[in-house]
C-alpha positions as CSV (number, residue, x, y, z in Angstrom):
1,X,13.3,28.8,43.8
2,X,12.2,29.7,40.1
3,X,14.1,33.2,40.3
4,X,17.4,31.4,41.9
5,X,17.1,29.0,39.1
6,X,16.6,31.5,36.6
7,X,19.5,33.2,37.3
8,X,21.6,30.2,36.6
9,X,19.7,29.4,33.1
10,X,20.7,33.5,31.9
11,X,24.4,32.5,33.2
12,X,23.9,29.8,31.1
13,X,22.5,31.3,28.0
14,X,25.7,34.7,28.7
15,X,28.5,32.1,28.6
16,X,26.6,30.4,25.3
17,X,26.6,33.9,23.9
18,X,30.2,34.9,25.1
19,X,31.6,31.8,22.8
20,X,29.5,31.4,19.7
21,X,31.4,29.8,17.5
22,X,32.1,26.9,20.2
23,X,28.4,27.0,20.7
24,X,27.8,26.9,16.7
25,X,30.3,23.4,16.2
26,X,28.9,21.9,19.6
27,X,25.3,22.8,18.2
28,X,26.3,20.9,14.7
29,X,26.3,17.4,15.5
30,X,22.8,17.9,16.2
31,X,21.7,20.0,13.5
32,X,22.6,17.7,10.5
33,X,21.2,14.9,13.0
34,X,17.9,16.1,12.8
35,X,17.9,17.2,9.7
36,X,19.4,13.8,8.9
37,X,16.2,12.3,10.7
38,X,13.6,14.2,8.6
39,X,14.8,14.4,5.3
40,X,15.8,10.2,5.5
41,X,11.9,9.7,6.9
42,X,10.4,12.1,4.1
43,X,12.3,10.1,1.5
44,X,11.1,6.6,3.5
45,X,7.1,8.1,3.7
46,X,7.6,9.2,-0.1
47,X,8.7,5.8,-0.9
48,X,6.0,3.8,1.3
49,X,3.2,6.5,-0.3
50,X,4.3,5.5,-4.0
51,X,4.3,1.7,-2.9
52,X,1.2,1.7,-1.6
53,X,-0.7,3.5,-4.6
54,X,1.1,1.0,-6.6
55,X,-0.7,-1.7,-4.4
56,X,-4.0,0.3,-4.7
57,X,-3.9,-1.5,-8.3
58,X,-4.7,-5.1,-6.3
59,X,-7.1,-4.0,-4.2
60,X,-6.2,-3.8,-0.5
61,X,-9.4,-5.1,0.5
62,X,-10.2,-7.9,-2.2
63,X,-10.7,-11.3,-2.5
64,X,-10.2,-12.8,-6.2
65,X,-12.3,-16.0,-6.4
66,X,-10.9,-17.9,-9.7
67,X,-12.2,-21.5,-11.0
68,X,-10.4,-24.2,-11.1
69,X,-10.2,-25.9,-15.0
70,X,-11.0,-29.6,-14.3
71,X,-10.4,-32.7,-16.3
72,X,-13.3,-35.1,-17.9
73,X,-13.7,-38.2,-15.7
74,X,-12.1,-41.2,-17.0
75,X,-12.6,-44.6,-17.9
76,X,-11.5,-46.5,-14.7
77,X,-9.6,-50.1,-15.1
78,X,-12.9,-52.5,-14.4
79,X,-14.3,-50.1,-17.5
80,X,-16.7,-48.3,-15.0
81,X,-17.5,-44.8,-15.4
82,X,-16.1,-42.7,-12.1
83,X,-19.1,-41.1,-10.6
84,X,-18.5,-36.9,-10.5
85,X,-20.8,-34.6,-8.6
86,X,-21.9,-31.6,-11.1
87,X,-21.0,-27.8,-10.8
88,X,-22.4,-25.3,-12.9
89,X,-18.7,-23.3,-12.0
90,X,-18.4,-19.8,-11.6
91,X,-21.8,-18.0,-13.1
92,X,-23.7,-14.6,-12.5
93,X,-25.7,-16.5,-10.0
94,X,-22.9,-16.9,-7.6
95,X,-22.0,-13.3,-7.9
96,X,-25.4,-12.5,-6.6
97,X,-25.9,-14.7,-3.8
98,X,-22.6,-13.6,-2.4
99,X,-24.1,-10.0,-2.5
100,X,-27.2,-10.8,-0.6
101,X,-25.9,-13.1,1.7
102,X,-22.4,-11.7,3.1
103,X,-22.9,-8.5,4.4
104,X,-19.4,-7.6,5.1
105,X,-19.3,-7.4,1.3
106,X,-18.9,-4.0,-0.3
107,X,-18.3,-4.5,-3.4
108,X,-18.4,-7.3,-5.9
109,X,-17.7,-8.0,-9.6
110,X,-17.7,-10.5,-12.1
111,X,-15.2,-10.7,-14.6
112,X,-15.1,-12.3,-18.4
113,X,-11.7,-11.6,-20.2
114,X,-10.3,-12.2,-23.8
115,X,-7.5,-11.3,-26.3
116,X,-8.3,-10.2,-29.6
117,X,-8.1,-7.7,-32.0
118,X,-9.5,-4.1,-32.8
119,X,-10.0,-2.9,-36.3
120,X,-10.8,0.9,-37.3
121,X,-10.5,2.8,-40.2
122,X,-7.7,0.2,-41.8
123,X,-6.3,0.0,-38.5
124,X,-5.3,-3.3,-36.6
125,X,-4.4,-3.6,-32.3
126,X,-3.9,-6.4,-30.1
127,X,-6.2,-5.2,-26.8
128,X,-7.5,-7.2,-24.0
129,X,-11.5,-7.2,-23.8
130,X,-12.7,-6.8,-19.9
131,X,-16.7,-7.4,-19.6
132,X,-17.0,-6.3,-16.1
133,X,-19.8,-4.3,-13.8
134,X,-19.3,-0.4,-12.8
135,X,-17.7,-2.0,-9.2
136,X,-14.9,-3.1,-11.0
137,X,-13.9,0.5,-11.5
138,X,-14.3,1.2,-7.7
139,X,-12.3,-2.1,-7.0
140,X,-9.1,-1.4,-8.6
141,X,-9.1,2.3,-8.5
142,X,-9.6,3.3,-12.6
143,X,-10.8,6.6,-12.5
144,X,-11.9,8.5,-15.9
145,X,-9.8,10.7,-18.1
146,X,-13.4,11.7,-19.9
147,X,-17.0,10.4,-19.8
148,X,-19.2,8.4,-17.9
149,X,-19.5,4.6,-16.6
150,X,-21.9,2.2,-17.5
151,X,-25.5,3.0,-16.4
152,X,-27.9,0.9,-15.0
153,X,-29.6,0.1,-18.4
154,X,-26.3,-0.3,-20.0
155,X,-25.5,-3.1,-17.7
156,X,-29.4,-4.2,-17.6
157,X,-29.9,-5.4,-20.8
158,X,-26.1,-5.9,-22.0
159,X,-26.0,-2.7,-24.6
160,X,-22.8,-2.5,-26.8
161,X,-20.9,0.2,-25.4
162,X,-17.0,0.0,-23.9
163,X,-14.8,2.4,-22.0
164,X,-10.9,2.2,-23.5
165,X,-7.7,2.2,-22.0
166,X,-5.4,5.3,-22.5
167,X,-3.3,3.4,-25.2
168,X,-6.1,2.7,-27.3
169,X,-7.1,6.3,-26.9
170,X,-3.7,6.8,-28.3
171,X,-4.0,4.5,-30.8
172,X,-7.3,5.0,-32.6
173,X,-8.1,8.5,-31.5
174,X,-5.4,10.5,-31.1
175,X,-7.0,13.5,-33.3
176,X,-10.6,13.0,-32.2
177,X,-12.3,13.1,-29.2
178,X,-13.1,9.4,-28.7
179,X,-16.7,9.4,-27.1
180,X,-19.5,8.4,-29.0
181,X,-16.7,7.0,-31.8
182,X,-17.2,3.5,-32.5
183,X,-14.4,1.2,-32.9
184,X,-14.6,-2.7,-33.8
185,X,-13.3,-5.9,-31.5
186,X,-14.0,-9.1,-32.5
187,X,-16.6,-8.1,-35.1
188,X,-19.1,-6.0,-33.3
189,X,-19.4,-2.4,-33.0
190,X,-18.8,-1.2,-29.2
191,X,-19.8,2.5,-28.6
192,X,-17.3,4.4,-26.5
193,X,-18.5,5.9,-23.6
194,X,-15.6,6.3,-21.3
195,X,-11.6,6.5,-21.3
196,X,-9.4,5.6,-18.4
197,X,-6.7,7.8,-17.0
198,X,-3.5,6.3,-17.7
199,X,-1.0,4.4,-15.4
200,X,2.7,5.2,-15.6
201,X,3.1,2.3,-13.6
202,X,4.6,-0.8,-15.5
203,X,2.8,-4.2,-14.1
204,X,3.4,-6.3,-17.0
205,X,3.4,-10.1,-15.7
206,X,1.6,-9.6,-12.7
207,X,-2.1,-10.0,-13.6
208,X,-2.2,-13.6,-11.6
209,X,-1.6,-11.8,-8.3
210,X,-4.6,-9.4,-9.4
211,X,-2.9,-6.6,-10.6
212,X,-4.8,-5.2,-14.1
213,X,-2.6,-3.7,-17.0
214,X,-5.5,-1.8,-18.0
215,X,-4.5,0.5,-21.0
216,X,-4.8,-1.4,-23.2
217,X,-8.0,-2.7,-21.9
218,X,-11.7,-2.6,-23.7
219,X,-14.2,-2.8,-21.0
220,X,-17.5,-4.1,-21.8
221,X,-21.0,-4.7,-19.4
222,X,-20.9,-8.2,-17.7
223,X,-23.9,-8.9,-19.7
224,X,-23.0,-7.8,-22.8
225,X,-19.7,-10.2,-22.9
226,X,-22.3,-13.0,-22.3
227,X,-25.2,-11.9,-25.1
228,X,-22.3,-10.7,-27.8
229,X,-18.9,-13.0,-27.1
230,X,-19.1,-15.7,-24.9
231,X,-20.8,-17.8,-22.6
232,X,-19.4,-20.7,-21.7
233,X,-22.2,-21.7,-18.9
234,X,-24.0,-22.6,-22.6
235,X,-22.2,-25.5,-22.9
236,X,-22.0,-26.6,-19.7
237,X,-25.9,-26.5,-19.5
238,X,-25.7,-28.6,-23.2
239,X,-23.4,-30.7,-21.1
240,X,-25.3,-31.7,-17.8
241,X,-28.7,-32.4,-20.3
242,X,-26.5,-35.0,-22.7
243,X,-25.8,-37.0,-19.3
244,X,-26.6,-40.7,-20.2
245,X,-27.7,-41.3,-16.4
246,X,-28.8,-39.8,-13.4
247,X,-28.8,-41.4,-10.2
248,X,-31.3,-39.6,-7.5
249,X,-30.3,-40.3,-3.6
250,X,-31.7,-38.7,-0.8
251,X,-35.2,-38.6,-2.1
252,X,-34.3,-36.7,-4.7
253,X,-32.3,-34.0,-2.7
254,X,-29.0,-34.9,-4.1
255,X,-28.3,-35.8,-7.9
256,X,-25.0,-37.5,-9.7
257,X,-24.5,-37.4,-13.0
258,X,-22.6,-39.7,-15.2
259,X,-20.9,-38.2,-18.6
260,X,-20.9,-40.7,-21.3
261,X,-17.4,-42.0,-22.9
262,X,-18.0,-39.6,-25.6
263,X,-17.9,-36.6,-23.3
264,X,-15.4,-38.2,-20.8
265,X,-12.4,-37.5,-23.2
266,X,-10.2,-36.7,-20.3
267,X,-9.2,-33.0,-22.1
268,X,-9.6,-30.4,-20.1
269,X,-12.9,-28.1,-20.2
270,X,-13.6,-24.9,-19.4
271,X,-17.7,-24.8,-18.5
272,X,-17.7,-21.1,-16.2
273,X,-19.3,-18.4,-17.0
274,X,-17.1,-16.1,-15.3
275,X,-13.2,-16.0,-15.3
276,X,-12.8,-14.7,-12.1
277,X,-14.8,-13.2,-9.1
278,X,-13.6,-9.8,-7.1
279,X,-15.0,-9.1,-3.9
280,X,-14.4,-5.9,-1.3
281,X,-15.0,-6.3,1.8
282,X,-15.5,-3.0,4.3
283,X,-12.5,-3.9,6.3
284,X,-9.0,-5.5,6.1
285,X,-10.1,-7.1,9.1
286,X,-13.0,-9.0,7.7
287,X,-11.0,-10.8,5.2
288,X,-10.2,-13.8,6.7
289,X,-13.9,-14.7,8.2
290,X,-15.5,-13.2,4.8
291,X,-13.0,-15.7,3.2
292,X,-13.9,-18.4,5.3
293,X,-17.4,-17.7,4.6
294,X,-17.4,-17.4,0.9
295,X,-15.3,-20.5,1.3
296,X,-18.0,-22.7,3.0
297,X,-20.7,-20.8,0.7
298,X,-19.3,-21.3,-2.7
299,X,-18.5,-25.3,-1.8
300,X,-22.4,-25.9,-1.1
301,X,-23.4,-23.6,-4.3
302,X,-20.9,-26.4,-6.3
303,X,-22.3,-29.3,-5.0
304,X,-19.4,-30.1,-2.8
305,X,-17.2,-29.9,-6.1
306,X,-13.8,-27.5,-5.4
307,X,-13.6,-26.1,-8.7
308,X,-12.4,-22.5,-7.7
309,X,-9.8,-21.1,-6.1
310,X,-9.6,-18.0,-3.3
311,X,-7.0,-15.8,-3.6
312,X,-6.6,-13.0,-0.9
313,X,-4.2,-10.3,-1.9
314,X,-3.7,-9.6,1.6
315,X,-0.9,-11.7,1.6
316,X,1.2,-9.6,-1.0
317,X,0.2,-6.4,1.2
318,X,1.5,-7.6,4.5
319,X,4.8,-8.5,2.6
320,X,5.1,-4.7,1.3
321,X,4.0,-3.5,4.2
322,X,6.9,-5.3,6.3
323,X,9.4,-3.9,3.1
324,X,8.1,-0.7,3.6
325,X,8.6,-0.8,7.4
326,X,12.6,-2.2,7.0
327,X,12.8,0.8,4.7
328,X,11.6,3.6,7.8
329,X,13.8,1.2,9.9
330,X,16.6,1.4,8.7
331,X,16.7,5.1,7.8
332,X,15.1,6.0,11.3
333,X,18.6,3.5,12.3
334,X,21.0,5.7,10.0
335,X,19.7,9.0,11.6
336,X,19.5,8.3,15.0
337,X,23.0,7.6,14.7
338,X,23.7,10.6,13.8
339,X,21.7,12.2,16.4
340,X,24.2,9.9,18.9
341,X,27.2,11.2,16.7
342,X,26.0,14.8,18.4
343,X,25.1,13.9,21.7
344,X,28.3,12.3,22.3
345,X,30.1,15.9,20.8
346,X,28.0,17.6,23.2
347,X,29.0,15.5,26.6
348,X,32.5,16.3,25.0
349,X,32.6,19.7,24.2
350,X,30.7,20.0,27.5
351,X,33.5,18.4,29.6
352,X,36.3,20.3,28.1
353,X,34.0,23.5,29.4
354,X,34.0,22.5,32.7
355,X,37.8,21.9,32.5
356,X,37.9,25.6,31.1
357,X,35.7,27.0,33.9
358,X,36.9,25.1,36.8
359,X,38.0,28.7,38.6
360,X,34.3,29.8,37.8
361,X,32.5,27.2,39.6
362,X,34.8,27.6,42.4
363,X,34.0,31.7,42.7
364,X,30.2,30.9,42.1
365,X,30.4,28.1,45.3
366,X,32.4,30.0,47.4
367,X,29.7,33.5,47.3
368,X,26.8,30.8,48.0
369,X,26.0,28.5,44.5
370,X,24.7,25.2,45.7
371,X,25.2,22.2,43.8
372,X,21.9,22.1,42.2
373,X,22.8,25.5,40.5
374,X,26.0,24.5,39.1
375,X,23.8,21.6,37.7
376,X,20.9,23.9,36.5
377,X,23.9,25.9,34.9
378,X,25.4,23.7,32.7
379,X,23.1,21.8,32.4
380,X,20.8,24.4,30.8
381,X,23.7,25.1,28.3
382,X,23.7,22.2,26.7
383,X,19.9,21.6,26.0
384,X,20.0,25.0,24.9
385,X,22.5,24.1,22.5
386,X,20.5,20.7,21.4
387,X,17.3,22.8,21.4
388,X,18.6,25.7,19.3
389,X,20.6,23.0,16.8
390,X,17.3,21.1,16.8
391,X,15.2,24.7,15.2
392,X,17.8,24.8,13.1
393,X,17.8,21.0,12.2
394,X,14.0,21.1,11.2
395,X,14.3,23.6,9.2
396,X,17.8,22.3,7.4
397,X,15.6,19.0,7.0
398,X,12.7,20.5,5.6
399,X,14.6,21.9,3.1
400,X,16.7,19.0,1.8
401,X,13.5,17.1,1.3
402,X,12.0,19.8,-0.8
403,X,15.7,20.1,-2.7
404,X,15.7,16.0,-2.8
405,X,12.5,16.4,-4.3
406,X,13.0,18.5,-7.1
407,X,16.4,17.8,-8.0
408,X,16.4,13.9,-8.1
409,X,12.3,13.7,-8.3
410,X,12.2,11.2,-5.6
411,X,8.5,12.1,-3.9
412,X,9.3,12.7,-0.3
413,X,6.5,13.5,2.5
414,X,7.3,15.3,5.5
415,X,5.5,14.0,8.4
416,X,4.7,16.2,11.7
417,X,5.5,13.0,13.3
418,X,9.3,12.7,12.1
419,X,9.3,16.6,12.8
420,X,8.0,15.4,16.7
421,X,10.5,12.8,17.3
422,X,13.4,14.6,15.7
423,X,13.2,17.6,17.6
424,X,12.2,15.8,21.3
425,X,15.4,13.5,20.4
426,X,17.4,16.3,19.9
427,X,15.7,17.8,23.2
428,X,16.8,14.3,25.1
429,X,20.2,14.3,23.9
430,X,20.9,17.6,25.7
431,X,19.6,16.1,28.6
432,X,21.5,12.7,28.8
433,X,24.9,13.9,27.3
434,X,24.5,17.3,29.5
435,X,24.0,15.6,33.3
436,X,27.2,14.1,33.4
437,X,29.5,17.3,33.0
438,X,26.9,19.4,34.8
439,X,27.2,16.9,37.9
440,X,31.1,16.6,37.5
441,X,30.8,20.4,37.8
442,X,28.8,20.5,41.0
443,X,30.7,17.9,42.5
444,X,34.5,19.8,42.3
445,X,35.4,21.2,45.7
446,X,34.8,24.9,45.9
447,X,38.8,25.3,47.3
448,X,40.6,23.3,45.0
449,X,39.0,25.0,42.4
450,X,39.8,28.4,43.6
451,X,43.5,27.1,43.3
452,X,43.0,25.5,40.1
453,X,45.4,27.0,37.4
């Protein structure tokens, strides 16, 4: 059976041969189809891969915990004083109960943040100082141009050293190497230790979704923020001792205090330590029970008092991610279209040779050619024809992405998988436009088509 059927599949590959060029425009539809399908899907994979390393600036795994700025209880109507439960707010404390009590938790950092100004050699800039721990780098993806992190001393005892942003780099040591310089914020010397690689990416205005501008960042130790800048948990201490009254319930398990009218101004106060929170978890899918957690975990630390907020980036993710799938659809959509486009100029090119070679299938049926061989026969032509324009389709693809790449510098990625499904449709086309002419063929009586002129 395999030798009978050979026979018909080199019939099929002579006639092929014996008419090239109508082989070469049946074959075309399907070779600017798949090439269609894998330069469209490297330009789509490009696009998704700069998206998503644009994204890597949030933190695809993070959960920003942010405080809540409350107003000063006021003076009710009867002139009583509205009872408030106290928080201490967002402090180092927090930070490390979270890290010792959530173990789905991979990384965690505080975060104190400032504007001001730097001052060198005559020299003034407008920067944004960052006092963070070394997970911060980790967290948002910052790698180093030069130097080091902060070491565990550093961060320890809250030693006065910084790691710039590329523009300040730029701005202040553009002839020099910069580590070990000093340079001047706010009135105290920070040491430089390290220098960020620098973004190309502009992010300007989207720091409350979590995304840092960070060249023109100073970053500072955690503890060195508090012990040279600011620490607001100071005042919030000062605050909870000048209470006028403290009512004990419970036995002394729970405590209210009462700020006095002088205190109670009803402006609003800022009393955490920290301006926000970042947490990594392992695994996107433990961000909604690590959020619940911290949720439940954070209210008890406060008392009960909901003055912080949890952001989970996840949200903005899933809505790039569904952007970035449209994208592939859409341009999977296009090609495949064109991939139709050739099948359908295969059934037809295929149906006008079996009008050609009616006398032929006649002959071959009359000396003993059974249906299934006329099938096998053309058949075979045409998925040789999508095969063969497929090869040549990958390869025209391939191509055009490399040109698209470095004639209009749009990254593109070539995927094995886009090669897979391009060929195999091209494969399947053959198939399903081929059958019908094939069969059409097999089913002409062998007389009629002897007389056929």
């Amino acid at each position: 059976m395999f030798k009978r059927y050979g026979h018909d599949i080199r019939i099929a590959v002579e006639s092929i041969l014996s008419n090239k060029l109508k082989s070469i425009l049946t074959a075309l539809g399907i070779i600017f189809g798949v090439a269609a399908v894998i330069s469209m899907l490297a330009i789509g994979n490009g696009a998704q891969q700069e998206i998503l390393e644009q994204i890597k600036m949030v933190g695809v795994n993070n959960i920003l915990i942010s405080p809540i700025v409350q107003e000063k209880s006021e003076e009710s109507n009867e002139g009583e004083m509205q009872l408030n439960k106290f928080s201490r707010g967002l402090t180092l404390i927090d930070v490390e109960a979270i890290r010792s009590a959530i173990p789905s938790v991979r990384r965690i950092s505080p975060e104190i943040s400032f504007n001001s100004t730097i001052v060198l050699s005559g020299m003034r800039y407008s920067a944004k100082l960052v006092g963070v721990s070394n997970d911060y780098f980790e967290l948002y993806n910052l790698p180093l141009a030069q130097g080091m992190f902060f070491n565990d001393y550093q961060e320890e005892h809250g030693i006065q050293v910084c790691i710039i942003g590329a523009n300040i780099r730029a701005k202040f040591f553009s002839q020099v190497d910069p580590i070990g310089q000093y340079l001047k914020f706010d009135n105290v010397w920070l040491k430089v230790i390290g220098v960020l690689e620098k973004t190309n990416v502009s992010l300007t205005g989207f720091e409350e979704q979590g995304v840092n501008v960070y060249n023109d960042n100073v970053y500072i130790p955690i503890k060195t923020m508090l012990m040279r800048y600011q620490n607001r948990a100071l005042v919030n201490t000062k605050l909870a001792t000048q209470a006028t009254s403290v009512q004990i319930f419970g036995g002394g398990h729970r405590a209210r205090v009462v700020v006095s009218g002088s205190d109670a101004s009803g402006a609003e106060t800022n009393y955490n330590q920290l301006d926000k929170i970042v947490v990594q978890v392992w695994e996107t899918e433990q961000l909604t029970p690590t959020t619940e957690v911290l949720s439940r975990m954070m209210l008890r630390r406060h008392s009960g008092v909901k003055d912080f907020e949890i952001t989970v980036p996840e949200l903005l993710l899933k809505q790039q991610q569904r952007t970035k799938d449209i994208f592939n659809i859409v341009l999977g959509a296009i090609a495949s279209i064109s991939l139709i486009v050739g099948g359908i100029g295969i059934m037809n090119i295929m149906f006008a040779s079996v009008m050609e070679r009616i006398k032929e299938i006649g002959t071959r049926m009359a000396i003993g050619a059974k249906k299934m061989d006329i099938v096998v026969q053309f058949l075979s032509e045409a998925v040789l024809i999508s095969v063969t324009g497929g090869f040549i389709g990958v390869f025209l693809g391939i191509i055009l992405a490399v040109l698209i790449q470095e004639i209009a510098g749009i990254t593109t990625i070539i995927s094995l998988f886009s090669v897979v499904v391009a060929f195999g449709v091209s494969a399947a086309v053959g198939v399903i436009f081929g059958y019908s002419p094939a069969k059409r063929a097999s089913e002409r009586d062998p007389i009629e088509s002897l007389r056929y002129e």
